[in-house]
N, C-alpha and C positions, 0 to 999 in steps of 0.2 A: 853629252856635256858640251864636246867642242858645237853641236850644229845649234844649242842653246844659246852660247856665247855671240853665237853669227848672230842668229835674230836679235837678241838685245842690241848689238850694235848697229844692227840697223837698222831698229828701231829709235834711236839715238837719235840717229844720222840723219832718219826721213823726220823728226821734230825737229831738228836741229835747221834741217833744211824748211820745211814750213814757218818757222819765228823767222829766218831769214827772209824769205818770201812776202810775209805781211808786214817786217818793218820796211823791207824794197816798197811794197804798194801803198803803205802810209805816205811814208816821203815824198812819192811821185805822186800822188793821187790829192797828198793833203788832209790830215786826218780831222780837222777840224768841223764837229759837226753843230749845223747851223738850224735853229728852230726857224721854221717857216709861220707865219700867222700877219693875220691883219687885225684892224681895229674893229673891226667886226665881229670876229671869231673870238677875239681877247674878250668882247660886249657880254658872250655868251658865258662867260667862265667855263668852259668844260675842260675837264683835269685831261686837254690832248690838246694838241697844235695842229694845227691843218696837214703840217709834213715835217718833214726836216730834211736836212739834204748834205750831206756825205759824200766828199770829193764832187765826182761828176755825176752822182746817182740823188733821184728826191723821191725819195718813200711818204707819198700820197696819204693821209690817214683815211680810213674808211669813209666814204662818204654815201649817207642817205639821200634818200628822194626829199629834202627840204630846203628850200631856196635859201641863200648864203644870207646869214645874220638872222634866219629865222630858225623856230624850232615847232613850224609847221610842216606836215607832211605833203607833198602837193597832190590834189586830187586828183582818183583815175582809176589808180590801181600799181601793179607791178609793170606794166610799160610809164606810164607816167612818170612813176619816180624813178625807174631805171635811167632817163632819157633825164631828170635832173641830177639824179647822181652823178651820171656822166659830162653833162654840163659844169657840172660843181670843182669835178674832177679836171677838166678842159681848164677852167678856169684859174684852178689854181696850179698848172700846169704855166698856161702863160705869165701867168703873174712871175714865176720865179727863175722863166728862163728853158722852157721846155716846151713840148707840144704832145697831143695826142698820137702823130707819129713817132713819137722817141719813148714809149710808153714799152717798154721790155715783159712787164708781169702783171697779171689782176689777177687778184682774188674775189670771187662773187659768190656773198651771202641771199642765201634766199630764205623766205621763212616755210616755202613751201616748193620741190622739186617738180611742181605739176607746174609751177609758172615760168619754169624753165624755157621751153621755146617764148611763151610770151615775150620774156627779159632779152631771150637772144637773139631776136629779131630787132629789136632798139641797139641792143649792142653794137651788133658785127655793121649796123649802118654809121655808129658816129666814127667806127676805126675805118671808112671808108677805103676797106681793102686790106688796109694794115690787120695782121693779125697778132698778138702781142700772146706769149705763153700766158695760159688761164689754166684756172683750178676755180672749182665750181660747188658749191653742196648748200645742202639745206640744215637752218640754224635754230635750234629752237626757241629763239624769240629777236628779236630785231628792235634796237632803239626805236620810241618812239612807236611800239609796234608793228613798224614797217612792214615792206615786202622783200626790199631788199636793201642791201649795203657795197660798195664794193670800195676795194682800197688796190693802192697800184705802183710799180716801181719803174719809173723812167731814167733813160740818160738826159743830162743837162746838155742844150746849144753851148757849142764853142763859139 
C-alpha cells in the first residue's frame, strides 16, 4: 500500500512538473501560432497553408514535385520532383525567416521504396552537407499521383 502511495505521488509530481515545464516554454518561446501562406497558395484553395510557425520552429507542410501556384506535376520522374519539392520547400523556408541549413526534421513520402536511392541522391545534394533527422517510407498513393512528398520542421533566424 505504502510503495502504491509513492508512485502516485510521483506521478503527481512528474505531471505536475511537466504542465510546469510547457507553460515555462509557452511564455518564453511565445505560444502564438502563425499560418504561413501566400497569394498563391490561398489561389489554390487547398484545405492546408504552406506552414505555420510556432515560437522559433516552422513546420513545412508537405510538399510535392509541382512548381508554387501550380497543380502540375513537374516532369521527369521521382528526382525531378524530389529536386522541386525541395525547391518549394527552400522556398518557403526563406520566405518566412529560415533556410535549408536550419531544417531539424523531413519526412519523405515515396509512392515506391525502389526510388529511394533515386530521391536521395537529389536530397543529400540540396542539404549540401547539412544532414537534418529523416524518416522515410513508402505511401500508397501520393497527391496528384506523385512520386514523392516531403514535409519538414526547421528553426527560425534570430
Amino acid at each position: 500500500m505504502r510503495m502504491s502511495m509513492v508512485v502516485v505521488v510521483a506521478l503527481i509530481a512528474g505531471a505536475a512538473g511537466g504542465l510546469l515545464s510547457a507553460l515555462w516554454w509557452q511564455s518564453e518561446q511565445g505560444s502564438a501560432l502563425r499560418v504561413l501562406s501566400t497569394p498563391e497558395q490561398d489561389a489554390l484553395k487547398l484545405p492546408f497553408a504552406e506552414g505555420t510557425r510556432v515560437g522559433d520552429l516552422i513546420f513545412v507542410s508537405g510538399q510535392i514535385g509541382a512548381a508554387p501556384g501550380t497543380l502540375e506535376l513537374t516532369p521527369g520522374g521521382v528526382q525531378a520532383e524530389t529536386r522541386q519539392a525541395l525547391d518549394n520547400i527552400r522556398q518557403v523556408l526563406e520566405r518566412h525567416g529560415s533556410s535549408m541549413q536550419q531544417v531539424a526534421k523531413c519526412t519523405v513520402f515515396l509512392r515506391d521504396m525502389e526510388e529511394w536511392p533515386a530521391m536521395n541522391e537529389v536530397y543529400t545534394a540540396a542539404f549540401d552537407g547539412h544532414r537534418p533527422a529523416r524518416s522515410a517510407f513508402a505511401a500508397a498513393g501520393l497527391a496528384l499521383d506523385g512520386a514523392v512528398e516531403i514535409e519538414c520542421i526547421a528553426a527560425a533566424q534570430k
